[in-house]
C-alpha positions in Angstrom: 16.9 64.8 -20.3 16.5 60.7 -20.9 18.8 58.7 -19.4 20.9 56.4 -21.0 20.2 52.7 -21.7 23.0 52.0 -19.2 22.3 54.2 -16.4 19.1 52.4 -16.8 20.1 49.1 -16.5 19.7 48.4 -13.1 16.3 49.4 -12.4 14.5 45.9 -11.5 11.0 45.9 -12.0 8.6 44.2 -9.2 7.4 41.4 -12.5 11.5 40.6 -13.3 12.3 40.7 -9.3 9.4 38.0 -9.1 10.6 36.0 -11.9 14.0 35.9 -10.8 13.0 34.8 -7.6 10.7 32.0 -8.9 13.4 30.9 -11.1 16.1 30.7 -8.9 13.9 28.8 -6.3 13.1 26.3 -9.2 16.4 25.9 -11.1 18.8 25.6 -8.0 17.5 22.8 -6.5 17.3 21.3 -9.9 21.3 22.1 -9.9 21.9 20.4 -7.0 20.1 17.1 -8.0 21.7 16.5 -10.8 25.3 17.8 -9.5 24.7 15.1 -7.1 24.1 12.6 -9.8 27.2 13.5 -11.4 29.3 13.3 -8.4 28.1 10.3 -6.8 28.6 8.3 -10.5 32.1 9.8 -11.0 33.3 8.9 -7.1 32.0 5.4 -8.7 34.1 5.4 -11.9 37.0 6.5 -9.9 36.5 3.3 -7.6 35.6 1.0 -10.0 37.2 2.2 -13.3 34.5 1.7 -15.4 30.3 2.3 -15.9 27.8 0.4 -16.9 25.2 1.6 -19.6 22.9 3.1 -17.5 25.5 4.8 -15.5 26.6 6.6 -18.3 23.4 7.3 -19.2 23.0 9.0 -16.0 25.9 10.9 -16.1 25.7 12.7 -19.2 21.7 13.5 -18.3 23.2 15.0 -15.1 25.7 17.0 -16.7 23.4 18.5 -19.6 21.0 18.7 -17.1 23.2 20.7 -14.6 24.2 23.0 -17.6 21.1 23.9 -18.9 19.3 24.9 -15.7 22.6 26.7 -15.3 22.5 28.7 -18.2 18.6 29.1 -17.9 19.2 30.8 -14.6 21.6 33.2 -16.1 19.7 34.2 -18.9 17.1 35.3 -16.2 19.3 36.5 -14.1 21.1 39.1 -16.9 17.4 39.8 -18.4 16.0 40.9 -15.4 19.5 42.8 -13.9 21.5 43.9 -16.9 18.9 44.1 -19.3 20.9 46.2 -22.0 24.1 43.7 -22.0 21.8 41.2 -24.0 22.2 43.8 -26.8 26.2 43.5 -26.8 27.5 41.5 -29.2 27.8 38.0 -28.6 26.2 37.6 -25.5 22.5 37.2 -26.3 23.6 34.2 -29.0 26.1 32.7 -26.7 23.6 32.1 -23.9 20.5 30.8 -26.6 23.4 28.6 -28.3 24.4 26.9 -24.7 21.3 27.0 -23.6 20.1 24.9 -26.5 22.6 23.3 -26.8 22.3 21.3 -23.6 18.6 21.6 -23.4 18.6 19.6 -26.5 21.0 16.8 -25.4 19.1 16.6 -21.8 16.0 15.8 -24.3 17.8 13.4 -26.7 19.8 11.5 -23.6 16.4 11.2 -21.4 14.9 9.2 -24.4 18.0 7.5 -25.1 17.6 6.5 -21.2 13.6 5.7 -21.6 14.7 3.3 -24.9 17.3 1.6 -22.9 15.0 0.6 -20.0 12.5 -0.7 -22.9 14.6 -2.7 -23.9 16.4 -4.1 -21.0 13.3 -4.5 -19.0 10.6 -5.5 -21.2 10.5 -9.4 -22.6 9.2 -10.3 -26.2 9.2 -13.1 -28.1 11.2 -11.5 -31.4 13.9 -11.7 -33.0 15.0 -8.0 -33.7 14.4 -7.1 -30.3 16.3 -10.2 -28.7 18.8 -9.2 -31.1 18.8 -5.0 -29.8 19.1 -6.4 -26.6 22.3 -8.1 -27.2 23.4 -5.4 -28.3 22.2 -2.3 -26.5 25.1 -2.0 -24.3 27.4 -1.5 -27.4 25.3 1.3 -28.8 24.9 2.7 -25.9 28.0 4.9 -26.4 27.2 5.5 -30.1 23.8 6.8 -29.4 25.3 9.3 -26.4 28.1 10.4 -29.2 25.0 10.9 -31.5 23.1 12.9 -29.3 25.7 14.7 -28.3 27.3 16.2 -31.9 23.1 16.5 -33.2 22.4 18.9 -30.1 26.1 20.9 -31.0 25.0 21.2 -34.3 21.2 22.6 -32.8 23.3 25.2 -30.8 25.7 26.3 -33.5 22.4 26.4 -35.4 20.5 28.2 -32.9 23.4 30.7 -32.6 24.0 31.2 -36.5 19.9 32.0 -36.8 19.5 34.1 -33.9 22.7 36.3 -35.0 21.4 36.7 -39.1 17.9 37.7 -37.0 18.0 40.0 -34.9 21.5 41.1 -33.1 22.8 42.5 -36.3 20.4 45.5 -36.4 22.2 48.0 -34.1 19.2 49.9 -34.0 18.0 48.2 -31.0 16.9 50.4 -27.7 15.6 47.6 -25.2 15.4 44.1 -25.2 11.6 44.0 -26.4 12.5 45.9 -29.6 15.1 42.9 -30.3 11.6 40.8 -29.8 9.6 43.1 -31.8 12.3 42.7 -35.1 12.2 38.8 -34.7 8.1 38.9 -35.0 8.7 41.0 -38.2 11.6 38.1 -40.1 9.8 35.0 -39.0 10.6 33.5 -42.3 14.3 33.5 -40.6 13.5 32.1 -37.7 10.9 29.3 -39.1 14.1 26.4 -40.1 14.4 26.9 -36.4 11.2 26.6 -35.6 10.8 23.0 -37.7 14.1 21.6 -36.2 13.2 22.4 -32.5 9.5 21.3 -33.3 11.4 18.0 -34.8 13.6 17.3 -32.1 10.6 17.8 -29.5 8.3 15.5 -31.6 11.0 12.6 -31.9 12.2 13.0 -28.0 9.0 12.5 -26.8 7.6 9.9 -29.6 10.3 7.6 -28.5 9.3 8.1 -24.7 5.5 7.5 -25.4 6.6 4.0 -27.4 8.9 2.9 -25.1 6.8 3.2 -22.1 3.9 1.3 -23.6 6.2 -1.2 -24.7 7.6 -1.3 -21.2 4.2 -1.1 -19.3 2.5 -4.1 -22.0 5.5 -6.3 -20.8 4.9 -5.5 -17.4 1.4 -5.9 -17.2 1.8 -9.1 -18.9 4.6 -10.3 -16.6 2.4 -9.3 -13.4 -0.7 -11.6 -14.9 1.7 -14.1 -15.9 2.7 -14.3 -12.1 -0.8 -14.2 -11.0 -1.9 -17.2 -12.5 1.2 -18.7 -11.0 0.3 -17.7 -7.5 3.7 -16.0 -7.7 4.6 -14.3 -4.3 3.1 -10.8 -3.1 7.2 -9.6 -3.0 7.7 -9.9 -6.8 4.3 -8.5 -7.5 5.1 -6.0 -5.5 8.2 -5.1 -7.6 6.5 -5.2 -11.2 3.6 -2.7 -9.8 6.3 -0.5 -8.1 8.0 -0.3 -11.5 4.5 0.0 -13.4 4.1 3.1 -11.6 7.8 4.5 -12.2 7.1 4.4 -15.7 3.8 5.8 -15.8 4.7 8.8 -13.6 8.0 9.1 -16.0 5.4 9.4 -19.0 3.1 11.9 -17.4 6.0 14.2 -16.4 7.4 13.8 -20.0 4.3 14.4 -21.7 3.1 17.6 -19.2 7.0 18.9 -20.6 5.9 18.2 -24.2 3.1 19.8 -23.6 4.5 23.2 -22.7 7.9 22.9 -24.5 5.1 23.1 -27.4 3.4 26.3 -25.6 7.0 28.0 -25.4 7.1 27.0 -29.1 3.7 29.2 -30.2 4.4 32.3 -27.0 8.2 32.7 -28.0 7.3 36.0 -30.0 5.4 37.0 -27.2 7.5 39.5 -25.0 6.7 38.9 -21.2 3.7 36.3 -22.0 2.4 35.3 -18.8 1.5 31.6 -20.7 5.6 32.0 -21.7 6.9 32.8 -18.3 5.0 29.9 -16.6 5.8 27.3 -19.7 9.2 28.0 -19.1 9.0 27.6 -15.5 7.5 23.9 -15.8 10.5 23.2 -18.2 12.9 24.6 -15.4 11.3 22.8 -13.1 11.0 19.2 -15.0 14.8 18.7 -15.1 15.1 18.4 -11.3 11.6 16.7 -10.4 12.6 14.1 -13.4 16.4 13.4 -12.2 15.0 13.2 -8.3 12.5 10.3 -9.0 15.2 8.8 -11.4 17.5 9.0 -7.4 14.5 7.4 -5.9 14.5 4.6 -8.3 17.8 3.7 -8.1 18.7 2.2 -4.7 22.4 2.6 -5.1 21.9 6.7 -6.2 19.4 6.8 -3.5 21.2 5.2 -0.8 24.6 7.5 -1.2 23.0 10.6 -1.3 21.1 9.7 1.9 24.6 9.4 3.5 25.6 12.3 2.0 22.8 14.7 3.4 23.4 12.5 6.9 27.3 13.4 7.0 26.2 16.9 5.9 23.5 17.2 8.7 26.0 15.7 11.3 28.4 18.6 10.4 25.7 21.4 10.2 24.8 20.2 14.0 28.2 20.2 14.8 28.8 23.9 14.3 
């Protein structure tokens, strides 16, 4: 006699054990990163009362980021242990409608953040930008609200498709049967397809034209200085922040690169290409928010004391 889908359930394969591991050793570090962005700017706008564009910046990338590694890890997590709750109504669209929800707004807030230093950093002689950068700090806010009610509408979006798809058929036996019926309605799932391709596209176009603006002004700025037998410190600075922004735009465009693979695998049920695309996208998150701590002296400086105090105590005991 067969056993039942939920006597089942618990039976973890050697390949889901594996990617559970590799997941959790990617994602929670990631966590902590950003949780420690968030914290160390809120303890700030408890202090000070207020934040400055970038801060806020920061802090929603943090949070979304936070979130979406979060609910990455416990998709992996309940596909790997509890395999058949996926097939209970709501859960497998709640977790694809968070999860894209924040995945989307880490995207759109990371080039909001990339257009903000473009425009605070680089120098041009024109009028419309002379006139953004006036007013960038203003918008700032605006473009965070934007980003934010554009990636709730993705995730209602994402949620409403996924539902009319595939976890109305109660016909379902295992979670690649669920996979097999999306393959067969892709005509569903390709509005989807076209917004998350969009949103992708437009993240990462904005990142590509605000780093070449960024890195013409600085490379013009660091000959400027050369003629004018400028000193070795401020040279130093401009290549320093020459290569921030071009290890920023590798990073971004290694993620574009397989946030498109995940794209074309996604019908693919246990695709090795899928698993390890969507292990560089868990990973990217983290590596991206630690070199933003790194490049911020205040960020970096307080979460050096913090890992001090919380080496002082761990000697302690």
């Amino acid at each position: 006699m067969e056993a039942s889908p939920f006597a089942q359930q618990y039976n973890v394969t050697s390949y889901g054990a594996m990617a559970l591991a590799i997941t959790t050793l990617v994602a929670f570090p990631g966590m902590w990163i950003n949780a420690s962005i968030v914290c160390v700017l809120c303890i700030g706008w408890v202090k000070k009362k207020t934040l400055n564009s970038n801060e806020k910046i920061l802090l929603l990338l943090g949070f979304s980021r936070f979130w979406c590694l979060c609910f990455s890890w416990i998709y992996v997590f309940v596909t790997e242990i509890f395999p058949y709750s996926l097939l209970v109504h709501p859960i497998f669209q709640l977790l694809q409608g968070s999860y894209s929800f924040f995945n989307c707004s880490s995207l759109l807030v990371s080039a909001c953040l990339c257009g903000f230093y473009c425009i605070k950093i680089a120098n041009f002689r024109n009028r419309f930008f002379s006139h953004l950068k006036g007013k960038i700090d203003r918008m700032v806010p605006w473009l965070l609200l934007g980003s934010v009610m554009f990636s709730l509408i993705t995730g209602i979006f994402v949620y409403n498709t996924i539902d009319k798809t595939v976890c109305r058929n109660l016909n379902f036996t295992s979670q690649e049967s669920l996979w097999k019926t999306a393959i067969g309605r892709e005509e569903l799932l390709f509005p989807l397809y076209f917004l998350i391709g969009f949103l992708f596209t437009t993240s990462f176009m904005v990142v590509i034209i605000s780093a070449v603006f960024l890195l013409f002004s600085l490379w013009r700025h660091k000959c400027k200085m050369q003629t004018n037998s400028m000193n070795s410190l401020s040279m130093d600075a401009h290549i320093r922040a020459m290569k921030s922004v071009l290890s920023f735009f590798i990073m971004y465009s290694i993620n574009f690169m397989f946030l498109i693979l995940t794209l074309v695998y996604s019908m693919a049920y246990q695709s090795h290409v899928l698993v390890l695309a969507q292990l560089i996208q868990y990973a990217f998150p983290g590596v991206h928010s630690l070199f933003l701590i790194l490049s911020n002296p205040k960020l970096e400086k307080t979460l050096l004391r913090i890992l001090s105090c919380v080496k002082c105590k761990l000697c302690m005991r």
